[in-house]
py3Dmol code that shows the C-alpha trace and the ligand (Angstrom):
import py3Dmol

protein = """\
ATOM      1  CA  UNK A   1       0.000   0.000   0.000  1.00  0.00           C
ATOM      2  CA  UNK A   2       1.353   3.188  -1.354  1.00  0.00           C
ATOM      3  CA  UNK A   3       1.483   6.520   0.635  1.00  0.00           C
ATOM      4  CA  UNK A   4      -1.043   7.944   3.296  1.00  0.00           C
ATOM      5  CA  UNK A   5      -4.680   7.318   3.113  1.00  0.00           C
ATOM      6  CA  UNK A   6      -5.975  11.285   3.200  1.00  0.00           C
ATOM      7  CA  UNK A   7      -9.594  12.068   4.154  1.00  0.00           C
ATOM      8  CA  UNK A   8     -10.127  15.330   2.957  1.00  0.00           C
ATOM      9  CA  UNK A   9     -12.863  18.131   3.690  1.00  0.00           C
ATOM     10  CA  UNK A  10     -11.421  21.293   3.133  1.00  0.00           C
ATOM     11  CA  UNK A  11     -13.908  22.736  -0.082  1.00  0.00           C
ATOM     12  CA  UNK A  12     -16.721  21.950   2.926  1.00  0.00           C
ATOM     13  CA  UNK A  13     -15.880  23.812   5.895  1.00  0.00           C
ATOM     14  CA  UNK A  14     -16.602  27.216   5.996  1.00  0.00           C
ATOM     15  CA  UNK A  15     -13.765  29.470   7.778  1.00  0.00           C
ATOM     16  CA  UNK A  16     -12.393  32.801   8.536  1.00  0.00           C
ATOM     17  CA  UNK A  17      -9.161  31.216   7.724  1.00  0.00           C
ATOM     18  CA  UNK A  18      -5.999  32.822   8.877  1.00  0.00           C
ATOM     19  CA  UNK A  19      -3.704  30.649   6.573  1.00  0.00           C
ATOM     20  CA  UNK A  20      -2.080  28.536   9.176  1.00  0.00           C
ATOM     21  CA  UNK A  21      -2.206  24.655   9.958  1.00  0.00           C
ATOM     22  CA  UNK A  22      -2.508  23.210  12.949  1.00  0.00           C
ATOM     23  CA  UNK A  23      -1.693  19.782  12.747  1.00  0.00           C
ATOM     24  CA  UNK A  24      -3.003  17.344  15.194  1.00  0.00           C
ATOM     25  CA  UNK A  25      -2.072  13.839  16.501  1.00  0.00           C
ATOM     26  CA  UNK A  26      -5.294  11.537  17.127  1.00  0.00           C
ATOM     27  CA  UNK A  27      -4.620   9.456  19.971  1.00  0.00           C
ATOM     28  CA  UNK A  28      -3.255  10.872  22.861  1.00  0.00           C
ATOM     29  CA  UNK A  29      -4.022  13.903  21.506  1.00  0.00           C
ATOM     30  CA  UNK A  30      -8.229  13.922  21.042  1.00  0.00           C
ATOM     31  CA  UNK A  31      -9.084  10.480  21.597  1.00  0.00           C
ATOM     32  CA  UNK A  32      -7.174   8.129  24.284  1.00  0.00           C
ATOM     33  CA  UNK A  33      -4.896   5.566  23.021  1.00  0.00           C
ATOM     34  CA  UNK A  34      -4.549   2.171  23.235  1.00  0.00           C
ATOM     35  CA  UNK A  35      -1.398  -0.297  22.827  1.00  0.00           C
ATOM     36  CA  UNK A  36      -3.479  -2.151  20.792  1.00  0.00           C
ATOM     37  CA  UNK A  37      -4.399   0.436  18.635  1.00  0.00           C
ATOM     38  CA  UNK A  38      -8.463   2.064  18.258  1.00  0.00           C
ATOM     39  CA  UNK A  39      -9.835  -1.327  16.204  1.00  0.00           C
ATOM     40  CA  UNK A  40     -13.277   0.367  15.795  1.00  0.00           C
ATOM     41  CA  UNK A  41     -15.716   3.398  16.139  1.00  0.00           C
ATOM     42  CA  UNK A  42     -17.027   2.282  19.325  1.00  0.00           C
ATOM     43  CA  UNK A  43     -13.401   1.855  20.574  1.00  0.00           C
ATOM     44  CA  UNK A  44     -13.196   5.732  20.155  1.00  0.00           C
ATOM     45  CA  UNK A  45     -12.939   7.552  23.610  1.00  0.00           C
ATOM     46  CA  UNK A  46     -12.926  11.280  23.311  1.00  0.00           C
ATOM     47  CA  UNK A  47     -10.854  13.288  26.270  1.00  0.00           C
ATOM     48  CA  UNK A  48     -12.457  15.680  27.625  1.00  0.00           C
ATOM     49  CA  UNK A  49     -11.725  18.885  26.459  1.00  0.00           C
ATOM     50  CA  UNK A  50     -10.784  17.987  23.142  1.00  0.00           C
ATOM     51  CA  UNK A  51     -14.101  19.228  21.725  1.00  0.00           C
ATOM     52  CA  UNK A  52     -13.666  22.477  23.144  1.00  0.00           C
ATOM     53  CA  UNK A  53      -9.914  22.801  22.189  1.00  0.00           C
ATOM     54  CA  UNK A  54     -11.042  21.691  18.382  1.00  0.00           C
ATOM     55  CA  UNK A  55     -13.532  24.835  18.696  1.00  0.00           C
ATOM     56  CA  UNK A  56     -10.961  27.770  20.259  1.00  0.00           C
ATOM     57  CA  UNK A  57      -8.545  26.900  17.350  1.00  0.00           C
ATOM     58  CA  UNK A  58     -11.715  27.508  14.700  1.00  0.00           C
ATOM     59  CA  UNK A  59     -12.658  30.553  16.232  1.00  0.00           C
ATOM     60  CA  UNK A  60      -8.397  31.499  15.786  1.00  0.00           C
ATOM     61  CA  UNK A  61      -8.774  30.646  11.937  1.00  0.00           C
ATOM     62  CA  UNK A  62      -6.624  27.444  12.029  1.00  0.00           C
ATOM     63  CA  UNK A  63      -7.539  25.008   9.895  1.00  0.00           C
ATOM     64  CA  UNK A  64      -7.576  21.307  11.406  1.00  0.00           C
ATOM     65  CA  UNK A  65      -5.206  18.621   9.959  1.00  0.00           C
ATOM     66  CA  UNK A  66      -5.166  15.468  11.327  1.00  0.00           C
ATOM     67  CA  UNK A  67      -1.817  12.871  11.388  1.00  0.00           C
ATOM     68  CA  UNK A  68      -2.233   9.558  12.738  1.00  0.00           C
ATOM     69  CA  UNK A  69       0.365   6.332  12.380  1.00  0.00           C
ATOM     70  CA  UNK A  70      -1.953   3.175  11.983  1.00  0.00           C
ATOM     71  CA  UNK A  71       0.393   0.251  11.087  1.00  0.00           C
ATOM     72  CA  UNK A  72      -2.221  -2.003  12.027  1.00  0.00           C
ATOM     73  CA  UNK A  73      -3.066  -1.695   8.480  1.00  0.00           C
ATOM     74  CA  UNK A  74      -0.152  -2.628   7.483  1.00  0.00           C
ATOM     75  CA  UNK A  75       0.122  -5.696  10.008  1.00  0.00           C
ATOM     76  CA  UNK A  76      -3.138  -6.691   8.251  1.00  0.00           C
ATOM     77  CA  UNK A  77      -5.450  -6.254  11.646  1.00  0.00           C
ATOM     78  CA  UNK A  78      -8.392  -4.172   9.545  1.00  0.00           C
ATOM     79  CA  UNK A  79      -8.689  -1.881   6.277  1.00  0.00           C
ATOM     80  CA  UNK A  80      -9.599   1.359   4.910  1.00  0.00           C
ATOM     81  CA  UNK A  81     -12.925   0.867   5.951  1.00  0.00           C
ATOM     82  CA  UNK A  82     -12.664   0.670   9.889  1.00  0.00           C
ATOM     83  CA  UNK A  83     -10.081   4.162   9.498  1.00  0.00           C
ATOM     84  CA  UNK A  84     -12.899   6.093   7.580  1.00  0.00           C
ATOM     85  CA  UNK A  85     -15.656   4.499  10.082  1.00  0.00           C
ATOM     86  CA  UNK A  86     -13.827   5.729  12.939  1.00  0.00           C
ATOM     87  CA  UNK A  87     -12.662   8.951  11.117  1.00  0.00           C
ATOM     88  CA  UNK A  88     -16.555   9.935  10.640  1.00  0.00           C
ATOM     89  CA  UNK A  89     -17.148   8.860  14.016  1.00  0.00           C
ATOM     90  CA  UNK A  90     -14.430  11.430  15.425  1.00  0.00           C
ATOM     91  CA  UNK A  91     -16.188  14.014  13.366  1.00  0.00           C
ATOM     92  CA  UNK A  92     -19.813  13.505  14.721  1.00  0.00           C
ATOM     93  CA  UNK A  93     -17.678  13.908  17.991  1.00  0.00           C
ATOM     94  CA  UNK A  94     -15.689  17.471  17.142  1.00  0.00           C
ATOM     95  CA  UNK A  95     -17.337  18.307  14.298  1.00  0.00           C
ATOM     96  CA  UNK A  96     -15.794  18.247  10.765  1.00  0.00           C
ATOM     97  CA  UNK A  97     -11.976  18.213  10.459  1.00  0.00           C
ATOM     98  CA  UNK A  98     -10.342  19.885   6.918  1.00  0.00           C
ATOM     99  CA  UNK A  99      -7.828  16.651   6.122  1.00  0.00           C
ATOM    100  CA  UNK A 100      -6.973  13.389   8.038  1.00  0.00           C
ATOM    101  CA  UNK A 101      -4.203  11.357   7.191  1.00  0.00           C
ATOM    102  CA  UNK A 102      -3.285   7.749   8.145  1.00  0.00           C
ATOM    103  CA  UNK A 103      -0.180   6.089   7.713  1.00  0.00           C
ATOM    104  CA  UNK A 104      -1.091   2.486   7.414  1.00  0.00           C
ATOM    105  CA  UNK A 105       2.769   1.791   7.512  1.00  0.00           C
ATOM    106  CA  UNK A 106       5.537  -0.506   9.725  1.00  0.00           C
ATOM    107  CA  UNK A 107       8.714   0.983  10.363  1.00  0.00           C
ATOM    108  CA  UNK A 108       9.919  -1.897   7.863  1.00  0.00           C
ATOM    109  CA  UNK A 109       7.942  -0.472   5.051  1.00  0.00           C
ATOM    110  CA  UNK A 110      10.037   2.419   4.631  1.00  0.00           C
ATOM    111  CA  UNK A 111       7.290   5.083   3.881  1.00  0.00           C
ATOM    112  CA  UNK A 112       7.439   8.663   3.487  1.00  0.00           C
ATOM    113  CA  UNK A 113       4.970   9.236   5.761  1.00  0.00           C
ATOM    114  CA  UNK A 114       5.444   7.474   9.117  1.00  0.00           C
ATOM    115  CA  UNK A 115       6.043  10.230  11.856  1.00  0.00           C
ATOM    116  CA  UNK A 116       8.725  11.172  12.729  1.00  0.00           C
ATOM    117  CA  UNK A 117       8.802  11.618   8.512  1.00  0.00           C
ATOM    118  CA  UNK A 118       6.679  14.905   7.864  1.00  0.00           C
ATOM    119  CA  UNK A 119       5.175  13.144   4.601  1.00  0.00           C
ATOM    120  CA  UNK A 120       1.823  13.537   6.157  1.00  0.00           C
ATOM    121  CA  UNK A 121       2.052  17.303   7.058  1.00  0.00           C
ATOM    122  CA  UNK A 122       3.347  18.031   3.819  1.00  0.00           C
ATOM    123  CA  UNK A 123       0.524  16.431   1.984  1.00  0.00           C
ATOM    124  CA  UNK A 124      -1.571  18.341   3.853  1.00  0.00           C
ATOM    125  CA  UNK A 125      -0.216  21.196   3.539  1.00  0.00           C
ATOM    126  CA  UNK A 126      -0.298  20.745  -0.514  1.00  0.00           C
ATOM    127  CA  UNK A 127      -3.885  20.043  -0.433  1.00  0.00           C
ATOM    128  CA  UNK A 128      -4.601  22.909   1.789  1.00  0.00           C
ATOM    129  CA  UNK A 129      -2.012  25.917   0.304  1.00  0.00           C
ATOM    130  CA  UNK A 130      -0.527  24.121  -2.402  1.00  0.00           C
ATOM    131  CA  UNK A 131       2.940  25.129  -0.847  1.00  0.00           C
ATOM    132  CA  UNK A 132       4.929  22.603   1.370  1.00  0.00           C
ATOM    133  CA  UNK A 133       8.573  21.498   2.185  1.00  0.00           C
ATOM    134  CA  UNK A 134      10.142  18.979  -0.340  1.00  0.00           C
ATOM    135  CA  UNK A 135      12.932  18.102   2.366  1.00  0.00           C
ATOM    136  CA  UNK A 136      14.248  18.183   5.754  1.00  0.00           C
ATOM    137  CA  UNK A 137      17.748  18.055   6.984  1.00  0.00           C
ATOM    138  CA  UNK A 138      17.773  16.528  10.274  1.00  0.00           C
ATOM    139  CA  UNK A 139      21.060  18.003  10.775  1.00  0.00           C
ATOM    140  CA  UNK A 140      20.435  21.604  10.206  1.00  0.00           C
ATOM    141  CA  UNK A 141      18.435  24.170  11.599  1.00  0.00           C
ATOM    142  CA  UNK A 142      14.685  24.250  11.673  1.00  0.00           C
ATOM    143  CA  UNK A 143      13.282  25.096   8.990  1.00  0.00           C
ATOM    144  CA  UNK A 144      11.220  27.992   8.606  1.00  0.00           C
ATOM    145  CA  UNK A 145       6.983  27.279   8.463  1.00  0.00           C
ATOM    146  CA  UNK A 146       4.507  27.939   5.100  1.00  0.00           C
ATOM    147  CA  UNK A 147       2.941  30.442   8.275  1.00  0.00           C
ATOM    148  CA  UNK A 148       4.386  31.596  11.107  1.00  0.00           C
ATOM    149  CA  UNK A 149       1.267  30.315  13.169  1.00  0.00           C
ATOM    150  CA  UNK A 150       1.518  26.814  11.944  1.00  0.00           C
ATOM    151  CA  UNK A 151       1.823  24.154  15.128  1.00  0.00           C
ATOM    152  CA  UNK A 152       1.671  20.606  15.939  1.00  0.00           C
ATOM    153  CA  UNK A 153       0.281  19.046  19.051  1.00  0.00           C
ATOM    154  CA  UNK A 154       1.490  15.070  19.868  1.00  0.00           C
ATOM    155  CA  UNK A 155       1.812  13.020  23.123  1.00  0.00           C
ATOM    156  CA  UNK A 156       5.204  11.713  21.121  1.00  0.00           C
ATOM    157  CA  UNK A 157       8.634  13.080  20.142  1.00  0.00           C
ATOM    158  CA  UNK A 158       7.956  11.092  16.932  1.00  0.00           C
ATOM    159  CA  UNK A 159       4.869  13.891  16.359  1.00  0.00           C
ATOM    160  CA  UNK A 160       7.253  16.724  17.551  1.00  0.00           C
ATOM    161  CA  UNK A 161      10.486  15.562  15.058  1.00  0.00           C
ATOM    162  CA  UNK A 162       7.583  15.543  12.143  1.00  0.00           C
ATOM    163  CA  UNK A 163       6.099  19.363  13.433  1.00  0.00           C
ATOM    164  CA  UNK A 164       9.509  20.222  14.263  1.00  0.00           C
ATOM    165  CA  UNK A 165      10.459  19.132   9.894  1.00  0.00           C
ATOM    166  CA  UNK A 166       7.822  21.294   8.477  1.00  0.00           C
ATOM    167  CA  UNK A 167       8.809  24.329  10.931  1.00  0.00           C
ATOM    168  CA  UNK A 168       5.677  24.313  13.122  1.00  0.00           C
ATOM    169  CA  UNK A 169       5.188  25.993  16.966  1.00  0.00           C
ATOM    170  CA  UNK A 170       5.646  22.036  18.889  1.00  0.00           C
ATOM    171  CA  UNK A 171       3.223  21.729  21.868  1.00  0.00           C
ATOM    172  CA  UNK A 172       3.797  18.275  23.297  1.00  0.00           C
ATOM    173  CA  UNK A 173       0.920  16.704  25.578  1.00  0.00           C
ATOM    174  CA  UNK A 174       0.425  14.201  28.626  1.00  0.00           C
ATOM    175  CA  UNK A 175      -1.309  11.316  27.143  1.00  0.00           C
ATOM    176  CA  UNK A 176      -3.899  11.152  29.372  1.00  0.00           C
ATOM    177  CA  UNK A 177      -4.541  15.170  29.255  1.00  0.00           C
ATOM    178  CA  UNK A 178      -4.705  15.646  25.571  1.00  0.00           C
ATOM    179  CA  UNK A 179      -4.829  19.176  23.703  1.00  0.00           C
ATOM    180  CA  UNK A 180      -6.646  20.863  26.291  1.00  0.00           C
ATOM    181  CA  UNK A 181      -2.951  20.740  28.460  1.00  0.00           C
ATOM    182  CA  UNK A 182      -1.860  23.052  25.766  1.00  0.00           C
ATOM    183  CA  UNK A 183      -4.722  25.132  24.513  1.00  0.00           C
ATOM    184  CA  UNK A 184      -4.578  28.232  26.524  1.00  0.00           C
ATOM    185  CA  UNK A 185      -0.514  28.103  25.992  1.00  0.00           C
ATOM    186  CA  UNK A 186      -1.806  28.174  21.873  1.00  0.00           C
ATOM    187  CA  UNK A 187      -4.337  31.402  22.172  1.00  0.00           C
ATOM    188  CA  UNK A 188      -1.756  32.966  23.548  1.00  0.00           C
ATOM    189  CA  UNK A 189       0.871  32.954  20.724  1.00  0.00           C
ATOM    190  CA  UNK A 190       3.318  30.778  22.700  1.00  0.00           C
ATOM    191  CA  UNK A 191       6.472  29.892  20.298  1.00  0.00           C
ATOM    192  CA  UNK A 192       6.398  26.236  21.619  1.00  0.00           C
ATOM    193  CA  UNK A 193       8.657  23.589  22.948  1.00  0.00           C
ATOM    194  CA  UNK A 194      11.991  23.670  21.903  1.00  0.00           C
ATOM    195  CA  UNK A 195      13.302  20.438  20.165  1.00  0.00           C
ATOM    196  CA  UNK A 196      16.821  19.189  18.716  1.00  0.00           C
ATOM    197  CA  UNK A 197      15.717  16.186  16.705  1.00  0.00           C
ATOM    198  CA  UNK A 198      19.188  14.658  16.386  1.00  0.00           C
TER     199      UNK A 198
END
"""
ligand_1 = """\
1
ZN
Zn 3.511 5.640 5.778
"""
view = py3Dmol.view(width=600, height=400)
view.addModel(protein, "pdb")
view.setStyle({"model": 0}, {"cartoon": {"style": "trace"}})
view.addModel(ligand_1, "xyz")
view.setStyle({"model": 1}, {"stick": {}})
view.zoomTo()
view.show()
């Protein structure tokens, strides 16, 4: 299976937009995890606070991306059908969300897109502005964002490396808190966590 599976409902949602991104992790992030990954909608467990975290960064202009490894496709557990079922179950949760993206990868696959590899974001960012990064260097210094205002919110350093590739304000999260740990920190312009991916 080739690159991400992306879900996308920009041309539907209506927006003041203010031409940033914020890029979102699912679980951890809006939905608690599992080790044995979300399997179906009724596995889905919103945190609280998620829903009203989702609505603060609409009424800043973002719009919502959301980047999610799955490689319980890949390990041949479920399909494309259980990701969108749960996907449309998320949105009758926090109400419609501009692109998702899945990687259904392993780390053995060798995709583009598994975080901490910003394929995902960039894709996103294509469909959405039609401007991305074609590269990251690791090594070097971060590079600059598409808009200043662009963030990323994970419970990982595998989500902050991928925010971290495309330039975005990193706002790393407990787990078991979600977005809400960091949503007052985001209204208020913070800059972000600081990272050195290597
Ligand atoms: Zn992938």
């Amino acid at each position: 299976m080739q690159g991400p599976i992306a879900e996308v409902n920009v041309s539907k949602i209506d927006l003041d937009w203010n031409g940033a991104i914020a890029f979102l992790d699912r679980d951890g992030v809006l939905n608690f995890g599992s080790p044995n990954y979300i399997n179906s909608p009724e596995e889905l467990e919103i945190i609280p606070g998620a829903k009203q975290a989702i609505k603060e960064l609409r009424e800043l202009g973002f719009r919502i991306v959301i980047t999610t490894n799955q490689s319980a496709i890949m390990r041949g557990l479920w399909g494309e059908k259980t990701i969108h079922a749960i996907h449309e179950r998320l949105q009758e949760e926090l109400g419609p969300l501009d692109v998702l993206m899945t990687c259904p990868h392993r780390n053995r696959d060798m995709c583009d897109c598994r975080k901490p590899r910003p394929g995902m974001l960039n894709q996103a960012s294509q469909i959405i502005r039609d401007k991305s990064h074609d590269t990251v260097d690791w090594w070097g210094d971060k590079p600059k964002p598409i808009h200043p205002l662009d963030l990323m919110v994970g419970d990982r350093n595998s989500d902050m490396e991928a925010g971290w590739a495309v330039g975005a304000r990193l706002f790393k999260v407990d787990e078991n808190i979600g977005i809400k740990q960091v949503i007052e920190r985001i209204i208020n312009n913070d800059p972000g966590d600081d990272l050195r991916p290597v």
